[in-house]
C-alpha positions as CSV (number, residue, x, y, z in Angstrom):
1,X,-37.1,9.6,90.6
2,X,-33.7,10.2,88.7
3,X,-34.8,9.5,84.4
4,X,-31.2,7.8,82.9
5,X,-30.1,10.1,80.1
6,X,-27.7,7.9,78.1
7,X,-30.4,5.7,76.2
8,X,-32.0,8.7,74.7
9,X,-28.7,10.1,74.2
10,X,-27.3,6.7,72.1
11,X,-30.4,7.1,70.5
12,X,-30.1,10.3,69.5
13,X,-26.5,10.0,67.9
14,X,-27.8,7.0,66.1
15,X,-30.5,8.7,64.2
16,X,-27.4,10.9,63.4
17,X,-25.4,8.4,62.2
18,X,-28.7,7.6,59.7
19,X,-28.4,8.3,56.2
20,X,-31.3,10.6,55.8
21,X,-33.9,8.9,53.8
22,X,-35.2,12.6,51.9
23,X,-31.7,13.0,51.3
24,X,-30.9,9.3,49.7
25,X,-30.7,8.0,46.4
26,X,-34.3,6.6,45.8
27,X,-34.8,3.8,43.2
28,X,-38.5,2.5,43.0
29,X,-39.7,4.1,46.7
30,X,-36.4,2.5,47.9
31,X,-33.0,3.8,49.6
32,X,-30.2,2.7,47.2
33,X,-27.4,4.4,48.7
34,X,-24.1,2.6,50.4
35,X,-24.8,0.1,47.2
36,X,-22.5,-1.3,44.8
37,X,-23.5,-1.2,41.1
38,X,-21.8,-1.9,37.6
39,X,-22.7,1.0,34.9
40,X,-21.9,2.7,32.0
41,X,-21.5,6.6,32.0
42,X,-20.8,8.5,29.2
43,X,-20.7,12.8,28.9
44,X,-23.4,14.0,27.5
45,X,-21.5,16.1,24.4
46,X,-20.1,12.4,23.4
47,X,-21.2,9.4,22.1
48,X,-18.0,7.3,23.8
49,X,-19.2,4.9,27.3
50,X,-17.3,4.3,29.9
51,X,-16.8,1.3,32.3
52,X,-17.4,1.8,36.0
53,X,-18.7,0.9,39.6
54,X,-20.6,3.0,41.6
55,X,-22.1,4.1,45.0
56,X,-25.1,6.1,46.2
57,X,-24.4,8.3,49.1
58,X,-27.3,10.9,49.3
59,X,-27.3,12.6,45.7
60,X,-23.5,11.7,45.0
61,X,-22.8,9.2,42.7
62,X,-19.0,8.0,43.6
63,X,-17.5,6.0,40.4
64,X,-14.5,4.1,40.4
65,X,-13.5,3.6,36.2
66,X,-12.6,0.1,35.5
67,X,-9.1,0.0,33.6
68,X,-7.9,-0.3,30.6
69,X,-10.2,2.5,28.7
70,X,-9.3,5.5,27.3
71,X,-11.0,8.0,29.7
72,X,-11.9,11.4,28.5
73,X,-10.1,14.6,29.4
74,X,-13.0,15.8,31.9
75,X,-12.1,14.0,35.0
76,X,-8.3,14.2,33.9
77,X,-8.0,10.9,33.5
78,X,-8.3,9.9,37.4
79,X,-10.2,6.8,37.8
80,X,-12.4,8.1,40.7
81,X,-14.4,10.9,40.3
82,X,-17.4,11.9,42.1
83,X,-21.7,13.2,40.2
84,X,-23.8,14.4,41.9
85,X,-27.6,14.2,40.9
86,X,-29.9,16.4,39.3
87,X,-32.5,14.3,40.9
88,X,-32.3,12.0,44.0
89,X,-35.5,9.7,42.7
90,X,-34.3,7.6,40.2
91,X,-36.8,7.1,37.1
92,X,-35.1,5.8,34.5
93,X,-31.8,3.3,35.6
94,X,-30.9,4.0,32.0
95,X,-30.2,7.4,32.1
96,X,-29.6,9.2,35.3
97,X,-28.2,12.5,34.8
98,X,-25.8,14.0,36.9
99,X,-23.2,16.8,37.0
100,X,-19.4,17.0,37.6
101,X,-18.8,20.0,39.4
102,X,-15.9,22.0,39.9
103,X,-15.5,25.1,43.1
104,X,-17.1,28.5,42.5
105,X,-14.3,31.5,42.7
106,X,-15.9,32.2,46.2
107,X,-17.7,29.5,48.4
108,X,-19.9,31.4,50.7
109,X,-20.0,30.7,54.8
110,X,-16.2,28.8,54.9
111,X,-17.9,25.4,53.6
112,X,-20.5,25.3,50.2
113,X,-22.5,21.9,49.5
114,X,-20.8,20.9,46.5
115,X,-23.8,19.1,45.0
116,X,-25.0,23.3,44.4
117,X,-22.1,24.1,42.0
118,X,-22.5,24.8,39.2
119,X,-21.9,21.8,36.8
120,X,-18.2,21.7,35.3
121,X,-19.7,18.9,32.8
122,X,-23.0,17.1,32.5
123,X,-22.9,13.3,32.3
124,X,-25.4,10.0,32.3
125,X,-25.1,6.6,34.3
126,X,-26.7,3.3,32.9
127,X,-27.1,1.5,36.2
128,X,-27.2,-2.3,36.0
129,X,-29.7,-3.2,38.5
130,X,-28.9,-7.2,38.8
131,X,-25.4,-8.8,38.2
132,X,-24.3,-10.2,34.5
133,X,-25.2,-13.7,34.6
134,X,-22.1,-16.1,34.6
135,X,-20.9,-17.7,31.2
């Protein structure tokens, strides 16, 4: 009896393919990565918000500034810039803290996990949860 490999196989490479759900962003017992949300972010050595989307993908938090703000001198005034978590579950959607991190002077083993650098600056993200209601 000859067993067909390639089902196990496709199945295999789609678990891959998986975010890993210890890995994700977890907002009330739930995967919140690959998500669009408004916030505002602001470093934590200022009192000044900022404007911004943002996405989940395991414990980086990609943000896109919206335009027309003054941006501060941390992420040299590029509109994108990418946190990374302290903690993957999300308590508080008011004040996630995360760290912008910049390359140690030697990354171990070719490639380093940039979420364990050490933190270049420490900032918060105010998620908004549901859409501003239409005026």
């Amino acid at each position: 009896m000859k067993h067909d490999k390639k089902p196990l196989l496709l199945l295999f490479l789609l678990l891959l393919a998986l975010p890993d759900p210890a890995q994700a962003a977890i907002y009330k017992e739930e995967s919140i990565d690959g998500k669009t949300f408004r916030a505002e972010v602001w470093l934590e050595e200022q009192k000044d918000t900022y404007r911004a989307s943002v996405v989940f993908v395991n414990k980086a938090a990609n943000l896109i500034f919206d335009t027309n703000q003054i941006l501060p001198p941390v992420p040299r005034n590029d509109r994108f810039v990418t946190l990374y978590l302290f903690d993957e579950h999300i308590a508080n959607p008011d004040k996630i803290k995360a760290k912008q991190v910049a390359p140690p002077d030697t990354i171990s083993n070719g490639y380093d996990d940039p979420s364990t650098w050490p933190p270049a600056a420490t900032w918060y993200i105010k998620l908004y949860l549901t859409p501003p209601e239409e005026e």
